[in-house]
C-alpha positions as CSV (number, residue, x, y, z in Angstrom):
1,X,196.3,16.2,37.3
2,X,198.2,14.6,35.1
3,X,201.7,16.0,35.8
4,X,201.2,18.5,39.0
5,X,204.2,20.2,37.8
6,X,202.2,21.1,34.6
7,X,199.3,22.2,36.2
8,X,201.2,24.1,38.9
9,X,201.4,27.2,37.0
10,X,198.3,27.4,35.5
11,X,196.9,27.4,38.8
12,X,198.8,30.3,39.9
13,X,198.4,32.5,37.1
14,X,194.7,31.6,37.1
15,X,194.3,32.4,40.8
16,X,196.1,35.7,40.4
17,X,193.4,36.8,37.9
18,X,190.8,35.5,40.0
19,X,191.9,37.8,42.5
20,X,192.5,40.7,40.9
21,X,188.8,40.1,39.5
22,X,187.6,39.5,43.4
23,X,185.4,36.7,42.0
24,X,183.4,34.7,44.7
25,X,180.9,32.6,42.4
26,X,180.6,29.5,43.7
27,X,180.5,25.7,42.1
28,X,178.1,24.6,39.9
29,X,176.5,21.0,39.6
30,X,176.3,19.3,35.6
31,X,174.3,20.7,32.9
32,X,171.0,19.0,34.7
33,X,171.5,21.0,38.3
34,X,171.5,24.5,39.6
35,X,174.3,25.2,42.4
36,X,173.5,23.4,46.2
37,X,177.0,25.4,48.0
38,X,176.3,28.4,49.9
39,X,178.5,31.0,49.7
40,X,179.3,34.2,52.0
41,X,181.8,36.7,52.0
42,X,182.7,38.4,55.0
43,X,185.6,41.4,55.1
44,X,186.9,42.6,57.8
45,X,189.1,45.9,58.2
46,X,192.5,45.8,57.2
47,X,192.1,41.4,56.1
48,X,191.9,40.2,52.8
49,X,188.1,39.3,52.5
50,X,187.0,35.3,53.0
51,X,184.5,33.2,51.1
52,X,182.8,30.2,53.3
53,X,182.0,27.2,50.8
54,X,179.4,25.0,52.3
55,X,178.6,21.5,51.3
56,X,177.8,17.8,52.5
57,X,179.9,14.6,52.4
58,X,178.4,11.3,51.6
59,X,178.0,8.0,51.3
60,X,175.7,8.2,53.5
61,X,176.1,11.4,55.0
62,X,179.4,11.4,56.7
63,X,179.9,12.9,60.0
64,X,183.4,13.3,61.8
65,X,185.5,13.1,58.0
66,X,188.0,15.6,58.0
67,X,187.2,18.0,54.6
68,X,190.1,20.3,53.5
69,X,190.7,22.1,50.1
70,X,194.1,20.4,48.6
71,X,195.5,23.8,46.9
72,X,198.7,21.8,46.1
73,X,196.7,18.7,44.6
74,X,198.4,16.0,46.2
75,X,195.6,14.5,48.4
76,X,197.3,15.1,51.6
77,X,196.3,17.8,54.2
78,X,199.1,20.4,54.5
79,X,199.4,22.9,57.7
80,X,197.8,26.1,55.8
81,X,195.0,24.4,54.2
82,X,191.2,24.9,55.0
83,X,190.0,22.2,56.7
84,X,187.3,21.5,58.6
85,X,185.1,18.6,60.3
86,X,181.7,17.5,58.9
87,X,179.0,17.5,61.3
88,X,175.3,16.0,61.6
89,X,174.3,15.5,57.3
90,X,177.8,15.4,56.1
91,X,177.7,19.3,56.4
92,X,180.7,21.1,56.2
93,X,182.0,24.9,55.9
94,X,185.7,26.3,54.7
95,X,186.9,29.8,54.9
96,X,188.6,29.8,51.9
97,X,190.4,33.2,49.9
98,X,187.5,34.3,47.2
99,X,188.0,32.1,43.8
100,X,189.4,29.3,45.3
101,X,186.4,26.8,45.0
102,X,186.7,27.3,41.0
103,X,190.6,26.3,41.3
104,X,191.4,23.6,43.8
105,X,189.5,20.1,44.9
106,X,187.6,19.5,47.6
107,X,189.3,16.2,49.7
108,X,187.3,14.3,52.0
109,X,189.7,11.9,54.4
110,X,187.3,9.0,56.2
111,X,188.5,7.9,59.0
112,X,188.0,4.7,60.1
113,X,186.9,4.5,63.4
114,X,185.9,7.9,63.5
115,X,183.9,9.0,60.7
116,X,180.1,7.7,61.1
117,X,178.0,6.5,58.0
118,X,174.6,7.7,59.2
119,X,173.2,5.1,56.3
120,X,174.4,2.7,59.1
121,X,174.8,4.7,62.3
122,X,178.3,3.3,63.0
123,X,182.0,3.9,62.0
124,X,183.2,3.0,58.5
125,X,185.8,-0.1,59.2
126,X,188.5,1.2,56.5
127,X,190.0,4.6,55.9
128,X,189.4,5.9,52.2
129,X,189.7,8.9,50.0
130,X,187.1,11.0,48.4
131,X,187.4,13.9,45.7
132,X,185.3,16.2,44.1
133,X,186.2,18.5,40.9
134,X,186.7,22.1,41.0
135,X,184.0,23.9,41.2
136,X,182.1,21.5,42.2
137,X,182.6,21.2,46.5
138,X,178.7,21.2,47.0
139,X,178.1,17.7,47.5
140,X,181.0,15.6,47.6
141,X,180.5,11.2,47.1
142,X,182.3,8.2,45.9
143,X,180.5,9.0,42.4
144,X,182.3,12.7,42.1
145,X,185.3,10.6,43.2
146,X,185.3,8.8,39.9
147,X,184.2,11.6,38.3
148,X,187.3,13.6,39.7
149,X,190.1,11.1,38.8
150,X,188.5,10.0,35.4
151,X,189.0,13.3,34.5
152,X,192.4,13.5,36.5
153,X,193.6,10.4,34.3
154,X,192.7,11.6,30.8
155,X,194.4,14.9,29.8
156,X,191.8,15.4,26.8
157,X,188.6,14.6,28.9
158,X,185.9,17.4,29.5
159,X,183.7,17.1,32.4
160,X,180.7,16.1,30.1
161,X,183.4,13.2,29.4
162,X,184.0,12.2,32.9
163,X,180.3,12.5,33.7
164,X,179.5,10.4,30.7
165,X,182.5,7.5,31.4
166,X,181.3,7.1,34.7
167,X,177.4,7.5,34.3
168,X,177.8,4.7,31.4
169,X,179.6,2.2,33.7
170,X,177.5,2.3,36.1
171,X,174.5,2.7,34.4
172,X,173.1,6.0,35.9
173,X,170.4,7.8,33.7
174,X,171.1,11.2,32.6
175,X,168.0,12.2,34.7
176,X,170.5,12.0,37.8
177,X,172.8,14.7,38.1
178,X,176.0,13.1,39.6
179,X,176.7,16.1,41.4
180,X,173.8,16.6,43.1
181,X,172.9,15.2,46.6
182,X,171.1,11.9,46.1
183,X,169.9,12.0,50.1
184,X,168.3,15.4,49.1
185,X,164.9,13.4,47.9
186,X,162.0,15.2,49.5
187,X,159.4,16.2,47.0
188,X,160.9,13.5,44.3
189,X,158.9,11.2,43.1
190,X,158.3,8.3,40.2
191,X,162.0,7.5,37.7
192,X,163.8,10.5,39.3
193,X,163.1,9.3,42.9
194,X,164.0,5.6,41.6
195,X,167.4,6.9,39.9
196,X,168.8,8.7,42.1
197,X,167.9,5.8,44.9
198,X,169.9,3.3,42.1
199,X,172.3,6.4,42.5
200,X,173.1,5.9,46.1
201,X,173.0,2.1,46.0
202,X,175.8,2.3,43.4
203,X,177.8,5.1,45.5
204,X,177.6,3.0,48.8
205,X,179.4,-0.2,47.4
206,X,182.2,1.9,45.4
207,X,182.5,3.4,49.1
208,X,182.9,0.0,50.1
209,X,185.3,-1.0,47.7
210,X,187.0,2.7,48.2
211,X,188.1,1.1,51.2
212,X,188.6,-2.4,51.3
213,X,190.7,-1.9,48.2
214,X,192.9,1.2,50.3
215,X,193.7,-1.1,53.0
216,X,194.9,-4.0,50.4
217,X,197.1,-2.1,48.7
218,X,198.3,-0.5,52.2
219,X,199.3,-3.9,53.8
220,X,200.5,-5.5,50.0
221,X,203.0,-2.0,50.3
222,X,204.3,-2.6,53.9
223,X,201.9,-0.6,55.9
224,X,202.8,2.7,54.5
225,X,201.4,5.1,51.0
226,X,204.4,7.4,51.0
227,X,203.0,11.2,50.1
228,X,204.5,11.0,46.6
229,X,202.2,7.6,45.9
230,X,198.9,9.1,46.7
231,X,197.9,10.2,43.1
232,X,199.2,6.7,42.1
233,X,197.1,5.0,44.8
234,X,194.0,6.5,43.8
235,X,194.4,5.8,40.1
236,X,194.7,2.0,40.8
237,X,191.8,2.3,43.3
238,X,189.9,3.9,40.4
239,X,190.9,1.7,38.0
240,X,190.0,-1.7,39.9
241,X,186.1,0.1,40.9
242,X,185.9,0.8,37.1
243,X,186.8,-2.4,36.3
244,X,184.2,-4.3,38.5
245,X,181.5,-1.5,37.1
246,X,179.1,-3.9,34.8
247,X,179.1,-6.0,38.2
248,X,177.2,-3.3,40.2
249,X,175.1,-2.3,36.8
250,X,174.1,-5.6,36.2
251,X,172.7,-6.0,40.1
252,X,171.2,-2.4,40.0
253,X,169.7,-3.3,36.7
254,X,168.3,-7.2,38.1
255,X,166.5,-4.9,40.9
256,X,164.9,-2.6,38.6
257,X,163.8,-5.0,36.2
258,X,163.5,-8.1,38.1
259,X,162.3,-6.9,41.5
260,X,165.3,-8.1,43.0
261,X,167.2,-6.1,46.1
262,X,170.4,-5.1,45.5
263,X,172.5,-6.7,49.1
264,X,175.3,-3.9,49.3
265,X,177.6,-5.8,51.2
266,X,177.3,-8.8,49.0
267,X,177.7,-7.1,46.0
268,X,181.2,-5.7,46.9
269,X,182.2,-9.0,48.1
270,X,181.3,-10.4,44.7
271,X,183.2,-7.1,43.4
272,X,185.8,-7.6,45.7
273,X,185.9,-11.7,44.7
274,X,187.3,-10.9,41.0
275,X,190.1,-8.5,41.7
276,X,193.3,-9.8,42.3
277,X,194.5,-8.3,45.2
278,X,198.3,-9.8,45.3
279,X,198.6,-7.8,42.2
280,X,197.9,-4.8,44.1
281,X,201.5,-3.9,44.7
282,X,204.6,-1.9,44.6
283,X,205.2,-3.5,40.6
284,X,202.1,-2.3,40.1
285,X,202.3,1.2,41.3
286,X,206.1,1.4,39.3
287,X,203.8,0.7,36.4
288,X,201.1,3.5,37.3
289,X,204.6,5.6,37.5
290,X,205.9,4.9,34.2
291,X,202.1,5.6,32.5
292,X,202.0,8.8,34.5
293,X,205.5,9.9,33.3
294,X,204.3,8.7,29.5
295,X,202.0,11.6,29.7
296,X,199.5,10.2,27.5
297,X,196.2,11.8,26.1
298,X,193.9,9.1,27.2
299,X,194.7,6.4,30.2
300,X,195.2,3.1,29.9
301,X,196.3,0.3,32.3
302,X,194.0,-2.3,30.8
303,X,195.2,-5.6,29.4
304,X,193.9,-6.6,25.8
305,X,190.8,-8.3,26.2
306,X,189.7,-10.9,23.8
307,X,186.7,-10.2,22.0
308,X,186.6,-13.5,19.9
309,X,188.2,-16.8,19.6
310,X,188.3,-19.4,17.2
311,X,187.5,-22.9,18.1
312,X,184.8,-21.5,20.3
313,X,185.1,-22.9,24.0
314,X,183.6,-26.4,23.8
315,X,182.5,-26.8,20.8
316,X,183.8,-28.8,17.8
317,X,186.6,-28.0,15.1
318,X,187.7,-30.1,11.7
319,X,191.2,-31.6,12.0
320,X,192.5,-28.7,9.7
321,X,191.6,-26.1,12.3
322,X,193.1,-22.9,12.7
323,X,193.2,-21.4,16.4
324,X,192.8,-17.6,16.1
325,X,192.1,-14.5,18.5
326,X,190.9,-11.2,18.4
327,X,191.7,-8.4,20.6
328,X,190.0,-5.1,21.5
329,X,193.5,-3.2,20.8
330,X,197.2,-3.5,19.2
331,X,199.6,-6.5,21.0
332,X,203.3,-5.6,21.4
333,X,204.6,-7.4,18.6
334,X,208.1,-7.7,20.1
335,X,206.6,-9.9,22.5
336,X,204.9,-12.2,19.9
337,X,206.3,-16.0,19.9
338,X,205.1,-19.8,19.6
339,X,205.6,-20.0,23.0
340,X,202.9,-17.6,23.7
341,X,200.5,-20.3,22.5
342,X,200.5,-24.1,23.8
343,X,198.2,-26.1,21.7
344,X,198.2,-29.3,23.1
345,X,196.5,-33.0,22.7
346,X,196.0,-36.6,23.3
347,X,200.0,-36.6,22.7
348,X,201.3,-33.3,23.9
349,X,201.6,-30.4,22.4
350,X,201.1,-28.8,18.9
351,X,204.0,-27.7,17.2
352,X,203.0,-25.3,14.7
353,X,203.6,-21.3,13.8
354,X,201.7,-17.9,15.2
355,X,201.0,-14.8,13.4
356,X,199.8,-11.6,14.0
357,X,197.7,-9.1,11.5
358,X,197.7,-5.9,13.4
359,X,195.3,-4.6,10.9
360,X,192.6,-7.1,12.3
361,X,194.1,-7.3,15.8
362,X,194.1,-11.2,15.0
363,X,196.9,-13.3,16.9
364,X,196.5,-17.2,15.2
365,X,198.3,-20.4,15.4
366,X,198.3,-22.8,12.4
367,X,199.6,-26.4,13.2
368,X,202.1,-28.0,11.0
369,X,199.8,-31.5,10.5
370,X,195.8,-31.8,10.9
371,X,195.0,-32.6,14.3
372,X,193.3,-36.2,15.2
373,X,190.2,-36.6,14.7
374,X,187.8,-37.0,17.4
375,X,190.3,-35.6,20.1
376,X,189.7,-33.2,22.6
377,X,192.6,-29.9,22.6
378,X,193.4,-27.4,24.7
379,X,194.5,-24.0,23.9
380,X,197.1,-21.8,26.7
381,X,197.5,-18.1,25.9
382,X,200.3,-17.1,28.3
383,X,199.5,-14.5,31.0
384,X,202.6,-12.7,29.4
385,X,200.5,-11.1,26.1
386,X,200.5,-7.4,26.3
387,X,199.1,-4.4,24.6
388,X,201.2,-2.0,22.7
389,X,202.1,-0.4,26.1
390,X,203.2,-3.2,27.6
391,X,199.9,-3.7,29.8
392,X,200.1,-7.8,30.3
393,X,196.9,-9.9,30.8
394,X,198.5,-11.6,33.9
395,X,196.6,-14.6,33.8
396,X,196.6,-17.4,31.6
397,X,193.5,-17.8,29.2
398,X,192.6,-21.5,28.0
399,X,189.9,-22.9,26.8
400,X,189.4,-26.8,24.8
401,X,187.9,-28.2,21.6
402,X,187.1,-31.3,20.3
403,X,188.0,-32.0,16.7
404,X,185.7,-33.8,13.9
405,X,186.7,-35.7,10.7
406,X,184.7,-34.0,7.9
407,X,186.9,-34.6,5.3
408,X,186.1,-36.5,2.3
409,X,188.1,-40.0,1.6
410,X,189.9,-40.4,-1.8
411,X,188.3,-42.4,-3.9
412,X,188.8,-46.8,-3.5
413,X,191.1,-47.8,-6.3
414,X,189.7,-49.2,-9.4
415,X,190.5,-53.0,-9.7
């Protein structure tokens, strides 16, 4: 993805060789999966010859989704397309010049109020977006979704990269192929029946969140994505699943090992519970802009997170204490100031002075006089820290500690 412009040649050149070559192979799953497409070619007299890909759509299988291949990448149907409707299974079928499969991604539009999950028999209550990689139109699912835009965000990502990013997260074995259907079960049995039935559990809630999180950021922008905002949109979408990942592990993981069953619509209301949707909006998506246009090697729209803090959170501190934080990445030093960090007591706050070794990552604040002893503080990191690229945590962090004497008295005086 990362610039279309960039890309945009490539493409042609590549698809004039591809041509030339009159290749029709058709897309391949991961390392652990032989191909599920079909492909035919069909040539008739004086016409350029045709190449059908074949594939299903799923969360559950998806009938009534519109399918299209987006030679142009920018997740919108244009008149010239192929497109087609999927029918009964999620199947689907596009006539398509011979090569093109290899070059362009397969879109999926859900409709809502249209398309039918047949996991539930009825039609899905928000419109989303799904993807798969070139090459890869076989089986298309909110998982090759991920897959599609991981690899979309980070220009130095293979697809081993993608596959591994997303399969982490989520805490898919490497036993399950994440292109491969995970409804296609018959004559499975034992761990690879079991993973790719954690598989489908963990596609149906980012499905869920695919589009509950869509129709947020469609009403926080005023009803309308405008055409140029769609690679943007489905970044933040992305970004927001990926960040609620070790949610949906943690439940799959609690059914496997505790016997617990994982409630689908609960968990991506508990997903759904930790994202702040009011942040979900046009400031955001200038943001998205401005990273896109940086062009970086790897993404990054994540806010420092602390790893470590000093006072721990309730717990007990001598009066000489020094409050100190580590983060997971570089701060933007020009951002750095006392004000960042409110220290305050039984009589206000703290005056004291920060610093920063960016060698450590280690942000502390040393108070000009010991605390009192037997006190309880409270420590405010402004909302307003931010990484190196100016990602900011948003929220204020703050946490309290109670101090100790545990210093030794001079000695009495000698009469």
């Amino acid at each position: 993805m990362k610039t279309l412009l960039h890309t945009g040649a490539k493409v042609i050149l590549c698809f004039s060789v591809v041509v030339l070559a009159a290749c029709s192979s058709g897309g391949g799953g991961d390392s652990s999966t032989t191909s599920r497409a079909v492909i035919n070619s069909s040539e008739d007299v004086g016409t350029a010859s045709l190449t059908t890909l074949s594939g299903n759509v799923a969360d559950g299988y998806l009938r009534d989704a519109r399918v299209f291949l987006d030679r142009n990448g920018n997740r919108l149907y244009d008149n010239g397309e192929p497109t087609a409707q999927s029918g009964n299974g999620g199947l689907y079928s596009l006539e398509v010049n011979p090569g093109e499969g290899e070059l362009y991604p397969v879109i999926v539009e859900v409709i809502a109020g249209q398309t039918v999950d047949e996991d539930t028999g009825v039609p899905v209550a928000d419109s989303y977006l799904m993807e798969a990689p070139p090459g890869h139109w076989e089986f298309v699912s909110p998982i090759t979704t991920l897959v599609k835009i991981e690899r979309d965000k980070n220009l130095l990502f293979t697809e081993q990269q993608a596959l591994l990013s997303v399969r982490s997260q989520f805490g898919i074995a490497d036993e399950a192929s994440l292109f491969t259907d995970y409804l296609a079960t018959s004559g499975m049995a034992g761990p690879l029946l079991e993973e790719y039935g954690r598989t489908h559990k963990a596609a149906r809630v980012i499905a869920h969140l695919l589009g509950r999180l869509r129709s947020e950021i469609l009403l926080n922008l005023g009803g309308q994505i405008a055409d140029g905002e769609q690679a943007l949109v489905a970044y933040m979408i992305s970004d927001q699943i990926l960040g609620q990942a070790g949610i949906v592990k943690q439940a799959l993981d609690d059914e496997r090992n505790l016997g617990t069953t994982v409630d689908v619509v609960a968990l991506t209301s508990a997903a759904m519970a930790e994202i702040n949707i009011a942040n979900l909006d046009a400031d955001l998506l200038l943001l998205y802009q401005q990273r896109l246009d940086q062009n970086l090697e790897f993404w990054d729209m994540q806010p420092p997170q602390l790893l470590s803090q000093s006072p721990p959170p309730n717990d007990s501190a001598p009066v000489d204490a020094i409050v100190a934080m580590t983060f997971d990445e570089l701060l933007d030093e020009t951002l750095l100031s006392s004000s960042l960090i409110e220290l305050s007591g039984p009589y206000g706050a703290v005056a004291g002075n920060l610093d920063y070794n960016a060698e450590q990552k280690l942000l502390s604040f040393t108070p000009s006089n010991w605390l009192l002893p037997f006190s309880t503080y409270q420590v405010t990191l402004s909302g307003q820290l931010s990484d190196s690229l100016g990602n900011h945590l948003v929220d204020d962090i703050s946490w309290s500690f109670a101090t100790i004497f545990d210093k030794t008295p001079p000695p009495l005086p000698d009469f």
